[in-house]
C-alpha positions as CSV (number, residue, x, y, z in Angstrom):
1,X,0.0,0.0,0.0
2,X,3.0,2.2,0.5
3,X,4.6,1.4,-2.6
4,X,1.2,2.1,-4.3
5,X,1.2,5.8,-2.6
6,X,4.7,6.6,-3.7
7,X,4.0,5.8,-7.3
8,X,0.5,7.5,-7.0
9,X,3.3,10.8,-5.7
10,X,5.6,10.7,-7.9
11,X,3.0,10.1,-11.3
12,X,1.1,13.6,-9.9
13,X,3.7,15.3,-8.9
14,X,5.6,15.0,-12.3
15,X,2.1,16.0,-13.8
16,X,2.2,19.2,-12.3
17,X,5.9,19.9,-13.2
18,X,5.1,19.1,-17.2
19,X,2.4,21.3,-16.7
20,X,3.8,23.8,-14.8
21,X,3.1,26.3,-17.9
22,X,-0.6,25.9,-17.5
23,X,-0.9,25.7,-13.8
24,X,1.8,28.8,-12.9
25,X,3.1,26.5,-10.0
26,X,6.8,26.2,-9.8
27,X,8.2,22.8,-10.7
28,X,11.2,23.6,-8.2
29,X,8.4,23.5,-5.0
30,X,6.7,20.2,-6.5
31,X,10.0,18.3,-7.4
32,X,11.1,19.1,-3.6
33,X,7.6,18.3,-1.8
34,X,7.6,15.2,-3.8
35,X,11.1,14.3,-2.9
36,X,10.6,14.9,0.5
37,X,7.2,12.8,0.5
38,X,8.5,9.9,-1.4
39,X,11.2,9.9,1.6
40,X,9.0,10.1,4.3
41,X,7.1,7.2,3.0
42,X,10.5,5.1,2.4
43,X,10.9,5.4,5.9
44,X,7.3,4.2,6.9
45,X,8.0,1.5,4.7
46,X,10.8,-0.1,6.0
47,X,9.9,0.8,9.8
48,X,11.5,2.0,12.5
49,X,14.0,-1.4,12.5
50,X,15.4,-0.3,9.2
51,X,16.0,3.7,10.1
52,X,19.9,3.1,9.8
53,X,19.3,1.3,6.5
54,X,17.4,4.5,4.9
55,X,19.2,6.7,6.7
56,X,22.6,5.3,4.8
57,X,20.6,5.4,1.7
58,X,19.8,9.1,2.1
59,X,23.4,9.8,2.9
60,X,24.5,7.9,0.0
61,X,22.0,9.5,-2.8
62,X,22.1,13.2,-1.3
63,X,26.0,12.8,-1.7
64,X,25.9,11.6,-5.4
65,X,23.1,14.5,-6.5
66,X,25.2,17.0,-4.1
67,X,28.4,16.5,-6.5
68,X,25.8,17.4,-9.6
69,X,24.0,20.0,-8.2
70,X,27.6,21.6,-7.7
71,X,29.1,20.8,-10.8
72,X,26.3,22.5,-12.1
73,X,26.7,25.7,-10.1
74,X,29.9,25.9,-11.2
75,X,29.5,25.6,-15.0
76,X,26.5,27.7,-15.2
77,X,29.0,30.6,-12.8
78,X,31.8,30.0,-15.5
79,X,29.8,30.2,-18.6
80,X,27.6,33.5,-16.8
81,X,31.4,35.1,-16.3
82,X,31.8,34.7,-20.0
83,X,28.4,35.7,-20.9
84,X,28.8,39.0,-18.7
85,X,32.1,39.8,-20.2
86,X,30.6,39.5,-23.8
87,X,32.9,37.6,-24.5
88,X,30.1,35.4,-27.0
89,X,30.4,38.3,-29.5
90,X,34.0,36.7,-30.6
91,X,31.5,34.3,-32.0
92,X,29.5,37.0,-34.0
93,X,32.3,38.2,-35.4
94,X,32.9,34.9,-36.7
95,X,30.1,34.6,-38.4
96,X,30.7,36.6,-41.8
97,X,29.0,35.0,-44.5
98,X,25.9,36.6,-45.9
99,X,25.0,33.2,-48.1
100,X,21.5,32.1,-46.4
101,X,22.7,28.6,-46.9
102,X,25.5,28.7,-46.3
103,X,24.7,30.5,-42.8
104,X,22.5,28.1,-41.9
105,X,25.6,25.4,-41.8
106,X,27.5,27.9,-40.4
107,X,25.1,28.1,-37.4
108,X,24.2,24.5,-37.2
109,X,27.8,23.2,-36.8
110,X,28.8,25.9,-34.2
111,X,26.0,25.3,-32.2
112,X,26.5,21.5,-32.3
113,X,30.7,22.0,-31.1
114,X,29.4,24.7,-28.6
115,X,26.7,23.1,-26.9
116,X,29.6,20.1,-26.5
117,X,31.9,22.3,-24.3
118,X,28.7,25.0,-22.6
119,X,25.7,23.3,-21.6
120,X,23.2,22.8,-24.6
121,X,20.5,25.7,-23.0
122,X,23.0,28.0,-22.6
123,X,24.3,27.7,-26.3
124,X,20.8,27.7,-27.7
125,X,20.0,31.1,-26.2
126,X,23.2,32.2,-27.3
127,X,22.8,31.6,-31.1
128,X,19.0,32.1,-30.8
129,X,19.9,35.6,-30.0
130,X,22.7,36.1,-32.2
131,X,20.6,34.1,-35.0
132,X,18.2,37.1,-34.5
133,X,20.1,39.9,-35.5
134,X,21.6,38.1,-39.2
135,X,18.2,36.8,-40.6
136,X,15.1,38.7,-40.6
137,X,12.3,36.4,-43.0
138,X,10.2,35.1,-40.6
139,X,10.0,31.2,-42.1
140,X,13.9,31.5,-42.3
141,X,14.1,32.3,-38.7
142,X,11.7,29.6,-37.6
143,X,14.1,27.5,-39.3
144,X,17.0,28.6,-38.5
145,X,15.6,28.5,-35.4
146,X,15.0,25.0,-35.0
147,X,18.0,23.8,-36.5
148,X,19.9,25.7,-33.3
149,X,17.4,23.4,-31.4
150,X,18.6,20.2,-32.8
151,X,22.0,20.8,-33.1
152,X,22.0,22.2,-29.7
153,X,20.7,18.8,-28.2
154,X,23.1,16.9,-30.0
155,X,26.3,18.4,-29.2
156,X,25.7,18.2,-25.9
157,X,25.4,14.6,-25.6
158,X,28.3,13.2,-27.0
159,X,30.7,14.8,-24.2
160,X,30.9,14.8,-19.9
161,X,30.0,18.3,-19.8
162,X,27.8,19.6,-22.4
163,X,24.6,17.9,-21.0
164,X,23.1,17.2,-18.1
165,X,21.9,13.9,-18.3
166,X,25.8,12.8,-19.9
167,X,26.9,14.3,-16.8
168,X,25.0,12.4,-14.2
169,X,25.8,9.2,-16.4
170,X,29.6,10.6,-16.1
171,X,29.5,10.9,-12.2
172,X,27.5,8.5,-11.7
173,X,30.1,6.4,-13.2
174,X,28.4,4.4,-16.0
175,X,30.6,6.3,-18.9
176,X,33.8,7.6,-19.1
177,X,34.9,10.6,-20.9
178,X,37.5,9.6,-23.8
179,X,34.8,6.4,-24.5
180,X,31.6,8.4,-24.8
181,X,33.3,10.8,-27.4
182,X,34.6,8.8,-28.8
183,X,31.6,6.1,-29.2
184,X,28.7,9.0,-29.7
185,X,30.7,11.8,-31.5
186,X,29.6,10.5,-35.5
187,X,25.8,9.6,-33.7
188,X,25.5,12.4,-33.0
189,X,26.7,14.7,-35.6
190,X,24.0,12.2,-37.7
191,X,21.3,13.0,-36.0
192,X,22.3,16.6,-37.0
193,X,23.1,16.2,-40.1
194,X,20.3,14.7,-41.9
195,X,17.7,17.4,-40.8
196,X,20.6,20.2,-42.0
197,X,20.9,18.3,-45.3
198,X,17.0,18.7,-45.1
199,X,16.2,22.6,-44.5
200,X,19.4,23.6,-46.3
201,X,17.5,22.0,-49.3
202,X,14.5,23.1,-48.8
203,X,15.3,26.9,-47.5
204,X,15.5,29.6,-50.4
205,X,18.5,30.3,-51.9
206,X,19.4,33.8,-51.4
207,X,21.5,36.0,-49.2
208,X,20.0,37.2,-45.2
209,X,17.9,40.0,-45.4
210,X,19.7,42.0,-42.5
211,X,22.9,43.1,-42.4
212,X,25.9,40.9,-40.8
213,X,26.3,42.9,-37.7
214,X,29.5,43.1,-36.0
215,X,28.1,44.0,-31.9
216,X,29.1,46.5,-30.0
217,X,32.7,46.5,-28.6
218,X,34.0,43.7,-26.3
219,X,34.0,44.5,-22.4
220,X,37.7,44.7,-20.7
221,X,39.1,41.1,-20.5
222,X,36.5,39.9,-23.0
223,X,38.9,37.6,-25.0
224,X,40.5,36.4,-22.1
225,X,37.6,35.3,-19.7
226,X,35.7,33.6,-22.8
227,X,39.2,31.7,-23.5
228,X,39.6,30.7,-19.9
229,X,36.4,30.2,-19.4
230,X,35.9,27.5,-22.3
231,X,39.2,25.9,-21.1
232,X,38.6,25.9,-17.8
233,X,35.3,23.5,-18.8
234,X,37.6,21.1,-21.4
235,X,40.0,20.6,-18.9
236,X,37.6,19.1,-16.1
237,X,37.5,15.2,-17.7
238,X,41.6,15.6,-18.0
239,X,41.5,16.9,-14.1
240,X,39.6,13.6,-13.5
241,X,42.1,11.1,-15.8
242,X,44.9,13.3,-13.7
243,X,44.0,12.9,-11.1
244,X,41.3,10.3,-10.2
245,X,39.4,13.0,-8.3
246,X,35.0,13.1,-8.9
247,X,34.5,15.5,-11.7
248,X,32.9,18.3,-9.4
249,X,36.8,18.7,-8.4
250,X,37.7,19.7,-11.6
251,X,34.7,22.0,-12.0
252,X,35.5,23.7,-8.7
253,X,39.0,24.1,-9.8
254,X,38.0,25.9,-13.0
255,X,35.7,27.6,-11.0
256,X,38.1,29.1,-8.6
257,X,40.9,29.8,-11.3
258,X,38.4,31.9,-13.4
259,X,37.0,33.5,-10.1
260,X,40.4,34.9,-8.9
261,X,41.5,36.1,-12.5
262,X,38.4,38.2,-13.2
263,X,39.3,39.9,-9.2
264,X,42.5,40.2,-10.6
265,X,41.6,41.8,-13.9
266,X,38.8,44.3,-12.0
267,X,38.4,46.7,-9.3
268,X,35.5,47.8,-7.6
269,X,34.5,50.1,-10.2
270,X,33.6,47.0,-12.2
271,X,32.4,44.8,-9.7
272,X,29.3,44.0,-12.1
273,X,32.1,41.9,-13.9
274,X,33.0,39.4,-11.3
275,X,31.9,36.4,-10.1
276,X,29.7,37.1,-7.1
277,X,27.2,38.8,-9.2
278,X,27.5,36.1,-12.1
279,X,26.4,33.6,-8.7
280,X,23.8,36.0,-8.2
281,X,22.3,35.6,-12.1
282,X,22.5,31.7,-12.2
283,X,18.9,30.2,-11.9
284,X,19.2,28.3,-8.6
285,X,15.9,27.4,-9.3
286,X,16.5,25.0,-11.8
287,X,19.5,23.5,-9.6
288,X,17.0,22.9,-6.8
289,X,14.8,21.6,-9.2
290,X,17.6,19.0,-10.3
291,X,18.1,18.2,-6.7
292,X,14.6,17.5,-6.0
293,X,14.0,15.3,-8.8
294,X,16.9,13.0,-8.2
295,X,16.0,12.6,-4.6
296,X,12.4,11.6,-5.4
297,X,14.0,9.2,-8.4
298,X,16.4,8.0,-5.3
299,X,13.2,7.3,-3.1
300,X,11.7,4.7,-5.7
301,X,15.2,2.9,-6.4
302,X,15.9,2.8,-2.4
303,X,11.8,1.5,-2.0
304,X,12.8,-1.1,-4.3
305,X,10.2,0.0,-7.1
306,X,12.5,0.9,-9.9
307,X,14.2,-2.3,-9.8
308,X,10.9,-4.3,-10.3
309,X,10.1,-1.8,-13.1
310,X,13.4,-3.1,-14.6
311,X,12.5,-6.5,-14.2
312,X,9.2,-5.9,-16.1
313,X,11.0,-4.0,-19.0
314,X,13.3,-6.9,-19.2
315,X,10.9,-9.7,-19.5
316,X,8.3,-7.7,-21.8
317,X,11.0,-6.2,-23.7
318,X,14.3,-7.8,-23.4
319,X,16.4,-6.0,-26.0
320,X,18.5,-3.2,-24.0
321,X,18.9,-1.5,-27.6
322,X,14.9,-1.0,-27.7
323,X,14.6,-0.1,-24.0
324,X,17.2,2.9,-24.7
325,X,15.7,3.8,-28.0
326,X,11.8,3.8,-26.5
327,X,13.4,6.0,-23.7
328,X,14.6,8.8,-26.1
329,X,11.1,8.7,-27.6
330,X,9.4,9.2,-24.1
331,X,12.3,11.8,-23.6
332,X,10.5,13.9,-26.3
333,X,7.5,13.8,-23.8
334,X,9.2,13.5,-20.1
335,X,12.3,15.8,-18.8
336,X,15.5,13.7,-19.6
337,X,16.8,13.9,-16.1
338,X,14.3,12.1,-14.3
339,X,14.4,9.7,-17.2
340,X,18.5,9.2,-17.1
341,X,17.8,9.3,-13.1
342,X,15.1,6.4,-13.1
343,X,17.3,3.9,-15.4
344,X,20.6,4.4,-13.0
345,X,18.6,3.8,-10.7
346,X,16.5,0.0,-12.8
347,X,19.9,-1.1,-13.7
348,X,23.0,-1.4,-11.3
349,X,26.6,-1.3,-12.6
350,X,27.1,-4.7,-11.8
351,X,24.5,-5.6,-14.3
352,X,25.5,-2.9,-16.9
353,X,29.7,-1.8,-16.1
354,X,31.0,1.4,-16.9
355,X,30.8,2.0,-21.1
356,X,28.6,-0.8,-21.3
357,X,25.7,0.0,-24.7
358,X,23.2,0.6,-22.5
359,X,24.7,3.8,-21.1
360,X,26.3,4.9,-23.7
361,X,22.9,4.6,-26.0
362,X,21.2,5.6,-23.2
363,X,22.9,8.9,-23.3
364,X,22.7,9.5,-27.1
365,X,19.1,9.0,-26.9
366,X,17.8,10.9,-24.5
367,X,19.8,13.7,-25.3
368,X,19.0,13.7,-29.3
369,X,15.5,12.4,-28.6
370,X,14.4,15.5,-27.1
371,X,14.7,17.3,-30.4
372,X,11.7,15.3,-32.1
373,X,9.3,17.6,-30.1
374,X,9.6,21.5,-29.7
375,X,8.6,20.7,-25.8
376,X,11.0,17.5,-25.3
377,X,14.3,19.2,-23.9
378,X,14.7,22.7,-22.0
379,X,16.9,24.8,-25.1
380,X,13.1,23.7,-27.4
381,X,11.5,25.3,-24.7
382,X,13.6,28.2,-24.4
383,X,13.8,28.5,-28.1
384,X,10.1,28.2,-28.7
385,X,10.2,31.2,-26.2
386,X,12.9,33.5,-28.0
387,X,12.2,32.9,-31.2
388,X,8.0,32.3,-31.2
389,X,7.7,29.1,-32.7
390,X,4.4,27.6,-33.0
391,X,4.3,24.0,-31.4
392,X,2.3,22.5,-34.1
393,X,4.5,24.4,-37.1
394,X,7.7,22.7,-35.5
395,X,5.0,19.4,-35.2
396,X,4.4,19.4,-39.7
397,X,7.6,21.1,-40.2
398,X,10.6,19.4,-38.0
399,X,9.2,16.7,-36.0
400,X,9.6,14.2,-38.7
401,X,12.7,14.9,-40.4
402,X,14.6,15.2,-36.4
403,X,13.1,12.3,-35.8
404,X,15.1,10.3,-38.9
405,X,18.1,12.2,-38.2
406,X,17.6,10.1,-34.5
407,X,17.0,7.1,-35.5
408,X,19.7,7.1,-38.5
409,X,22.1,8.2,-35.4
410,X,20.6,5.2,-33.3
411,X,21.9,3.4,-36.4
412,X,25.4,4.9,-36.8
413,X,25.8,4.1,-33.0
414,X,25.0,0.2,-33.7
415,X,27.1,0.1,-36.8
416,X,30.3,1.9,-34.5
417,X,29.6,-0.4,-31.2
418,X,29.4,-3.5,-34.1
419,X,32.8,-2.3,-35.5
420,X,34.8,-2.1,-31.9
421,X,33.4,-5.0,-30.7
């Protein structure tokens, strides 16, 4: 009956986050009372005999999200440093091509490298809003538009850092770095590709309609923070090989370097430039919001419910490779996070090792499969926001042709794992 009343929890409280947009209640609140409620009922479950037993679980899961929740903080302060110094308009500048085409490549395959070192929302914003001021047709921008959306989804999943679901597979220990470059890399430049192949066919020929703009100037140190800023972020999986140490080490590290150069570089006349008021922009909401929903995912595994779920997957659907594949359909649906959070949680690493498929897949697809739906992944959202896209034009429009560009990556990822093994 317990059980029953956790699941009963966690289904409405998930409700309410995916429709947070039509209720106006936080998904931040809901994702902590449900935590919080799915733990209290752990506890009644097991009894007052087993409070050492939950109380070690608790210990052990708040410690794992803990080291995401701060590796999150201190990306999101590292890339805000970088944002804050303008240091993004060195990417505007580098955009010079007037070719519509031609521009839409251009965009496309920066976004896709970007989104690989910054986090995939972050980039998306960022070329949404630079994407803005070089095309001004309407239909082009809506497809420009959603190609940023796609290509931003992709490029994060194939490194440690550039999504967040990769990144509680990385710390959670189920992929290494070097391996899940080098195994989702081509995947995931596929699943890109084919829908660029599409709209650069199918969008008129021509030159933008707005002028290439070049930005206003850089801020003092511009150059600098941006370049320290993206190597401080693509040297956090070397830290880890270095060293051994969890990869929030190497975050904090990066995080500390960049902090005392910008103190370094500014006085107090320019205190808007360091990094306690780039903490003071990051959206702490959406960290807590991380935190709560891996504690509530962390209730259901400690309850024993997830592993039964597994068990049921297993004998209904046996094949691994559909399990993963069916999960980066749902992830066009459900938030990734919870979904990455629930199968670490079904299937233990002495079942699947570190760099076994299932993980590695895992991570392609619900990283790509986000991008078959404008709704499925948080840059869509944010996107659909920026530059007004219509859910049901990306539906005729993009839905189709992102979803082939998955599944041929699904493909490409069999064909590679086939190769090397």
């Amino acid at each position: 009956m317990v059980e029953v009343l956790m699941i009963i929890i966690f289904i409405l409280g998930y409700a309410v986050i995916a429709l947070e947009h039509k209720t106006g209640i936080n998904k931040t609140a809901v994702a902590l009372l449900t935590a919080v409620a799915c733990w209290a009922l752990v506890m009644l479950q097991q009894g007052t005999a087993s409070h050492e037993f939950v109380m070690a679980k608790w210990g052990e899961h708040l410690q794992g999200a803990a080291q995401i929740v701060f590796f999150l903080i201190g990306a999101m302060t590292i890339v805000q440093l970088m944002e804050t110094h303008g240091g993004f308009q060195i990417v505007a500048r580098a955009i010079t091509t007037r070719n519509k085409r031609a521009l839409l490549w251009v965009i496309s395959l920066i976004t896709f490298f970007l989104s690989a070192v910054l986090d995939n929302l972050t980039t998306a914003i960022v070329m949404t809003t630079l994407m803005s001021g070089l095309v001004e047709d309407k239909e082009d921008r809506l497809v420009f538009a959603s190609m940023i959306i796609i290509a931003a989804n992709a490029g994060g999943a194939w490194t440690p850092i550039g999504d967040v679901t990769t990144t509680m597979l990385w710390i959670g220990g189920r992929v290494s770095s070097v391996r899940i470059m080098q195994m989702l890399l081509i995947p995931s430049f596929v699943a890109t590709l084919v829908p660029l192949v599409w709209f650069s066919s199918m969008i008129k020929a021509g030159a933008v309609a707005a002028p290439v703009e070049k930005g206003p100037a850089v801020l003092p140190g511009s150059r600098q923070v941006f370049w320290m800023g993206l190597s401080a972020l693509v040297f956090v999986p070397v830290f880890k090989s270095l060293t051994g140490l969890p990869p929030v080490a190497g975050m904090l590290l990066g995080l500390g370097v960049v902090w005392l150069a910008t103190d370094l570089m500014h006085d107090d006349t320019r205190a808007h430039l360091k990094a306690p008021t780039a903490l003071s922009k990051i959206d702490f909401s959406s960290v807590l919001f991380f935190l709560g929903i891996l504690l509530a995912v962390a209730a259901l595994d400690t309850a024993g419910i997830l592993t039964r779920f597994s068990g049921w997957m297993d004998q209904h659907w046996g094949n691994k490779d559909v399990i993963a594949t069916a999960l980066g359909f749902l992830s066009a649906i459900v938030d990734n996070v919870p979904l990455t959070a629930a199968t670490m949680g079904m299937y233990s690493l002495a079942q699947h090792p570190t760099d076994a498929k299932l993980w590695e897949l895992l991570a392609y697809a619900v990283g790509t499969g986000g991008s078959i739906l404008i709704i499925g992944s948080a840059a869509g959202v944010v996107v659909m926001g920026l530059a007004r896209i219509d859910f049901f034009w990306y539906l005729r429009r993009v839905s189709l042709i992102a979803l082939i560009g998955y599944l041929a990556g699904i493909a490409a990822y069999l064909g590679i794992y086939q190769f090397f093994h």
